[in-house]
TIRO-374631 format. One record per residue (C-alpha): residue in one letter; chain; x, y, z. Coordinates in steps of 0.1 Angstrom, whole numbers, plus 2048, in hexadecimal, padded with zeros to 3 digits. Layout:
// residues N
res,chain,x,y,z
a,A,X,Y,Z
...
END
This chain:
// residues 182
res,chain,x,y,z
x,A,5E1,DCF,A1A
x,A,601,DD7,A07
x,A,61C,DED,A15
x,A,631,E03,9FF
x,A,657,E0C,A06
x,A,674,E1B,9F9
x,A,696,E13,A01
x,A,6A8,E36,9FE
x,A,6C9,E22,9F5
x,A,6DB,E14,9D9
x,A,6DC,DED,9E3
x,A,6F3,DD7,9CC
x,A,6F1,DB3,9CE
x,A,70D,D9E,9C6
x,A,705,D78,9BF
x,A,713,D60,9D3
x,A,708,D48,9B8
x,A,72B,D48,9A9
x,A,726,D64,990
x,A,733,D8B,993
x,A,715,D97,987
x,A,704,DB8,99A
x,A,6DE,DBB,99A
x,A,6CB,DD6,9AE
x,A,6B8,DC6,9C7
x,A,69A,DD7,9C8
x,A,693,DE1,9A7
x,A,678,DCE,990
x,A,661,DCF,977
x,A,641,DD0,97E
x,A,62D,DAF,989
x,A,64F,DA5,993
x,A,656,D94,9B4
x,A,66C,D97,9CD
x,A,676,D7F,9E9
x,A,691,D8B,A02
x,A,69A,D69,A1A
x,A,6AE,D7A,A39
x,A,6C1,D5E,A44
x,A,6E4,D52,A53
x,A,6F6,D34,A4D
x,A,6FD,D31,A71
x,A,6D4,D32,A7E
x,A,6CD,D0E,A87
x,A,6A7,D15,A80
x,A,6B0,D28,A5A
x,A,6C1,D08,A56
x,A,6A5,CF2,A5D
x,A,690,D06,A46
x,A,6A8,D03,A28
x,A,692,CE7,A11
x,A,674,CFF,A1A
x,A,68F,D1D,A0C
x,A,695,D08,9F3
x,A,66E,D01,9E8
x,A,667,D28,9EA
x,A,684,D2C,9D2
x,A,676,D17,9B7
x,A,650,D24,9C0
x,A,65D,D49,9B9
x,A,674,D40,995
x,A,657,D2C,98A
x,A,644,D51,98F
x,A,660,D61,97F
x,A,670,D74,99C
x,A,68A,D6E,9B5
x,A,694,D66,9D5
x,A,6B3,D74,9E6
x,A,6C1,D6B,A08
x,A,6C9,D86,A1B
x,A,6E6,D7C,A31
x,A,6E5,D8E,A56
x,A,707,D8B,A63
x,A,71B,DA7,A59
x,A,738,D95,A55
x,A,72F,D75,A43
x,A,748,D70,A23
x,A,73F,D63,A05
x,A,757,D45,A0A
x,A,73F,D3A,A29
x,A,720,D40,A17
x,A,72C,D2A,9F9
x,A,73A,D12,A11
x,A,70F,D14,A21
x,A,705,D16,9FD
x,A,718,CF1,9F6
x,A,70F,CE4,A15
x,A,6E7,CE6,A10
x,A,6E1,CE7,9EF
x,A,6D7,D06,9F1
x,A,6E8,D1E,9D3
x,A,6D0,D41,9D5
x,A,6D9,D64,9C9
x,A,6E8,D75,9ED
x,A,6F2,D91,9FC
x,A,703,D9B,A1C
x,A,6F2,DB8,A31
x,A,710,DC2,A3C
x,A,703,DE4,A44
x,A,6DE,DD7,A51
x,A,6CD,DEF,A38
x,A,6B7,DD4,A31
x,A,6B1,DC7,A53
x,A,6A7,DEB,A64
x,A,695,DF0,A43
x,A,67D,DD5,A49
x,A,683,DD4,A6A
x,A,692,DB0,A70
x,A,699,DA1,A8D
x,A,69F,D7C,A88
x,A,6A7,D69,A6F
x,A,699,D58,A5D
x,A,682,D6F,A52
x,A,66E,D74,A2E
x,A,665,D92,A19
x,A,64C,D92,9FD
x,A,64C,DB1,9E4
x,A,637,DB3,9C5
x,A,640,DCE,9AE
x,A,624,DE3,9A6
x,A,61C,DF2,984
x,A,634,E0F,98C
x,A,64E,DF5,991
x,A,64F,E01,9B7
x,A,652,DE4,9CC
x,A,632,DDD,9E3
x,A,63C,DC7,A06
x,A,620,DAA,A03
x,A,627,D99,A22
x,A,645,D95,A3C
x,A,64E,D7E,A57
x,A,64C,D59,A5F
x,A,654,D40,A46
x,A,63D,D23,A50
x,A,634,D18,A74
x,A,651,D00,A76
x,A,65C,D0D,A94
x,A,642,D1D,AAD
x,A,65F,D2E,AC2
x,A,685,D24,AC3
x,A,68B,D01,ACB
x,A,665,CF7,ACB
x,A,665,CE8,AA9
x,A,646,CD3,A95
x,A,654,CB0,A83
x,A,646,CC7,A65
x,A,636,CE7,A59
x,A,610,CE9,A55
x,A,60E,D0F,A4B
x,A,622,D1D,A30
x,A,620,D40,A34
x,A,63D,D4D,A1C
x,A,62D,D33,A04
x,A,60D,D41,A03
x,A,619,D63,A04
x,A,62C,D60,9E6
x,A,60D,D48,9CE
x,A,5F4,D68,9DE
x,A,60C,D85,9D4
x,A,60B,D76,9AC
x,A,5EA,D72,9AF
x,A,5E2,D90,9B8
x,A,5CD,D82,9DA
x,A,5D7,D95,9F9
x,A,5EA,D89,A14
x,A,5D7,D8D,A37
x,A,5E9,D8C,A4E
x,A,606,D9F,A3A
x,A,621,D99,A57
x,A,627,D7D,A70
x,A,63C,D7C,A8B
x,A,65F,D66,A85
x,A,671,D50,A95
x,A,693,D4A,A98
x,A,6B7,D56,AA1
x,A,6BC,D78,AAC
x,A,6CC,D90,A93
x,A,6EC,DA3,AA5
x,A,6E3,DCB,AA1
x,A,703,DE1,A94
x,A,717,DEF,AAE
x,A,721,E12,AA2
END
Protein backbone atom coordinates (compact mmCIF):
# COMPACT_ATOMS: atom_id res chain seq x y z
CA UNK A 1 0.00 0.00 0.00
CA UNK A 2 1.55 3.45 -0.73
CA UNK A 3 0.81 6.41 1.46
CA UNK A 4 0.56 9.87 0.03
CA UNK A 5 1.69 13.17 1.96
CA UNK A 6 2.25 16.61 1.66
CA UNK A 7 4.47 18.66 3.70
CA UNK A 8 2.62 22.08 3.82
CA UNK A 9 6.21 23.72 4.28
CA UNK A 10 8.94 25.12 2.31
CA UNK A 11 11.96 22.70 3.46
CA UNK A 12 15.53 23.89 2.22
CA UNK A 13 18.37 21.60 2.53
CA UNK A 14 21.66 22.81 2.89
CA UNK A 15 24.55 20.17 2.18
CA UNK A 16 26.73 19.35 4.61
CA UNK A 17 28.78 17.82 1.78
CA UNK A 18 30.98 20.98 1.62
CA UNK A 19 29.01 22.87 -0.97
CA UNK A 20 26.41 25.99 -0.42
CA UNK A 21 24.13 24.66 -2.68
CA UNK A 22 20.10 24.69 -1.66
CA UNK A 23 17.86 21.89 -3.06
CA UNK A 24 14.23 21.42 -1.93
CA UNK A 25 13.95 18.42 -0.17
CA UNK A 26 10.94 17.02 -1.23
CA UNK A 27 10.60 17.93 -4.66
CA UNK A 28 11.29 15.32 -7.58
CA UNK A 29 10.58 14.23 -10.79
CA UNK A 30 8.68 11.56 -11.25
CA UNK A 31 10.11 7.89 -10.72
CA UNK A 32 12.44 9.72 -8.59
CA UNK A 33 13.41 8.44 -5.21
CA UNK A 34 13.74 9.67 -2.06
CA UNK A 35 15.52 8.30 1.00
CA UNK A 36 15.35 10.44 4.26
CA UNK A 37 18.10 8.57 6.92
CA UNK A 38 16.97 10.27 10.51
CA UNK A 39 19.94 9.88 12.32
CA UNK A 40 22.37 11.54 15.03
CA UNK A 41 26.03 11.41 15.19
CA UNK A 42 25.68 10.82 18.83
CA UNK A 43 23.22 7.36 18.64
CA UNK A 44 25.62 4.54 19.38
CA UNK A 45 23.23 2.12 17.39
CA UNK A 46 22.94 4.90 14.05
CA UNK A 47 26.59 4.51 14.44
CA UNK A 48 26.78 0.96 14.19
CA UNK A 49 24.57 1.03 11.20
CA UNK A 50 26.84 3.47 9.24
CA UNK A 51 28.50 0.77 6.51
CA UNK A 52 24.77 -0.45 6.09
CA UNK A 53 24.02 3.74 5.62
CA UNK A 54 26.66 3.67 3.55
CA UNK A 55 25.42 0.54 1.28
CA UNK A 56 21.83 2.16 1.01
CA UNK A 57 23.59 5.28 -0.29
CA UNK A 58 25.33 3.73 -3.19
CA UNK A 59 21.97 1.20 -3.69
CA UNK A 60 19.83 4.56 -4.07
CA UNK A 61 22.54 6.76 -6.62
CA UNK A 62 22.95 3.70 -8.51
CA UNK A 63 18.85 4.12 -8.96
CA UNK A 64 19.39 7.66 -9.52
CA UNK A 65 17.93 9.23 -6.38
CA UNK A 66 19.21 10.26 -3.12
CA UNK A 67 19.68 9.76 0.30
CA UNK A 68 19.66 12.55 2.94
CA UNK A 69 20.31 12.20 6.64
CA UNK A 70 18.08 13.89 8.58
CA UNK A 71 19.92 14.96 11.72
CA UNK A 72 17.43 14.96 15.05
CA UNK A 73 19.16 17.09 17.46
CA UNK A 74 18.17 20.47 17.07
CA UNK A 75 21.24 21.87 17.86
CA UNK A 76 23.80 19.77 16.00
CA UNK A 77 26.31 22.28 13.89
CA UNK A 78 27.65 21.68 10.78
CA UNK A 79 31.22 21.66 12.22
CA UNK A 80 30.09 18.32 14.39
CA UNK A 81 28.49 16.74 11.60
CA UNK A 82 31.56 17.23 9.29
CA UNK A 83 33.70 16.32 12.09
CA UNK A 84 30.97 12.65 12.16
CA UNK A 85 31.11 12.92 8.35
CA UNK A 86 35.34 12.52 8.58
CA UNK A 87 35.13 10.24 11.20
CA UNK A 88 33.00 7.34 9.37
CA UNK A 89 33.45 7.88 6.06
CA UNK A 90 30.34 8.78 5.76
CA UNK A 91 29.95 12.27 3.38
CA UNK A 92 25.79 12.31 2.62
CA UNK A 93 23.68 15.33 1.65
CA UNK A 94 22.20 16.56 5.39
CA UNK A 95 20.09 18.53 7.04
CA UNK A 96 19.37 19.50 10.59
CA UNK A 97 15.62 19.39 11.79
CA UNK A 98 16.14 21.96 13.82
CA UNK A 99 12.43 22.70 13.98
CA UNK A 100 11.24 18.69 13.89
CA UNK A 101 9.01 19.46 10.87
CA UNK A 102 10.18 16.34 9.65
CA UNK A 103 10.22 14.27 12.63
CA UNK A 104 6.34 15.05 13.73
CA UNK A 105 5.69 14.81 9.96
CA UNK A 106 6.52 11.25 9.77
CA UNK A 107 6.16 10.78 13.14
CA UNK A 108 9.83 9.78 14.36
CA UNK A 109 10.64 8.69 17.38
CA UNK A 110 14.12 7.18 17.35
CA UNK A 111 16.68 7.35 15.31
CA UNK A 112 17.82 5.74 13.32
CA UNK A 113 14.95 5.59 11.27
CA UNK A 114 14.34 5.27 7.27
CA UNK A 115 11.99 6.80 4.84
CA UNK A 116 11.27 5.62 1.29
CA UNK A 117 9.33 8.05 -1.20
CA UNK A 118 8.88 7.29 -4.81
CA UNK A 119 7.62 10.20 -6.75
CA UNK A 120 4.65 9.35 -8.62
CA UNK A 121 3.80 10.51 -12.16
CA UNK A 122 2.48 13.88 -10.70
CA UNK A 123 5.85 14.30 -9.18
CA UNK A 124 4.04 13.99 -5.66
CA UNK A 125 6.11 12.07 -3.48
CA UNK A 126 4.38 8.52 -2.38
CA UNK A 127 5.91 7.16 1.37
CA UNK A 128 6.93 3.44 0.20
CA UNK A 129 7.95 2.13 3.44
CA UNK A 130 9.21 3.58 6.98
CA UNK A 131 10.91 2.23 9.88
CA UNK A 132 13.68 -0.19 10.81
CA UNK A 133 16.68 -0.34 8.81
CA UNK A 134 17.63 -4.09 9.11
CA UNK A 135 17.24 -6.35 12.21
CA UNK A 136 20.65 -5.48 13.54
CA UNK A 137 19.47 -4.65 16.64
CA UNK A 138 16.15 -6.46 17.96
CA UNK A 139 15.88 -3.78 20.93
CA UNK A 140 18.58 -1.45 22.39
CA UNK A 141 21.60 -3.16 23.54
CA UNK A 142 20.39 -6.67 22.22
CA UNK A 143 22.50 -6.65 19.10
CA UNK A 144 23.09 -9.73 16.21
CA UNK A 145 27.12 -10.16 15.28
CA UNK A 146 25.18 -9.17 11.79
CA UNK A 147 21.98 -8.28 9.96
CA UNK A 148 19.94 -10.99 8.29
CA UNK A 149 17.02 -8.75 7.09
CA UNK A 150 17.54 -5.70 5.18
CA UNK A 151 14.45 -3.97 5.34
CA UNK A 152 15.43 -0.31 3.99
CA UNK A 153 17.30 -2.38 1.30
CA UNK A 154 14.51 -4.09 0.10
CA UNK A 155 12.33 -1.19 0.39
CA UNK A 156 14.29 0.84 -1.74
CA UNK A 157 15.21 -2.29 -4.97
CA UNK A 158 10.97 -2.82 -4.43
CA UNK A 159 10.06 0.97 -4.68
CA UNK A 160 12.10 1.05 -8.38
CA UNK A 161 10.71 -1.77 -9.22
CA UNK A 162 7.60 -0.91 -8.81
CA UNK A 163 6.90 -4.25 -6.32
CA UNK A 164 5.06 -3.21 -3.13
CA UNK A 165 6.37 -3.12 0.11
CA UNK A 166 4.32 -5.29 2.65
CA UNK A 167 4.80 -4.55 5.43
CA UNK A 168 5.13 -0.68 4.54
CA UNK A 169 6.34 0.24 8.22
CA UNK A 170 8.35 -1.54 10.90
CA UNK A 171 8.89 -0.57 14.14
CA UNK A 172 12.64 1.02 14.86
CA UNK A 173 15.06 0.75 17.11
CA UNK A 174 17.22 2.99 18.64
CA UNK A 175 17.87 6.21 20.73
CA UNK A 176 15.16 8.27 21.72
CA UNK A 177 14.61 11.57 19.85
CA UNK A 178 14.22 14.63 22.57
CA UNK A 179 10.60 16.32 21.69
CA UNK A 180 10.70 20.39 21.46
CA UNK A 181 10.06 22.08 24.55
CA UNK A 182 7.99 25.18 23.62
Amino acid sequence: MVRTFFLGIAVLLSGCQHDSSQHQLLDGEAGELSVLLFTSTDCPIANALVPEFKRLQTEVEEHGGSLTCVHTWQTRTTDEIEKHEVEYGFYPESFVDTKHELVNHFNVTVTPEVVVMLFDEHASPQLMYQGKINNLFDSPGNRRDRATEHYAEDAIRNAMNGISISPDYRKPVGCIIEQMND
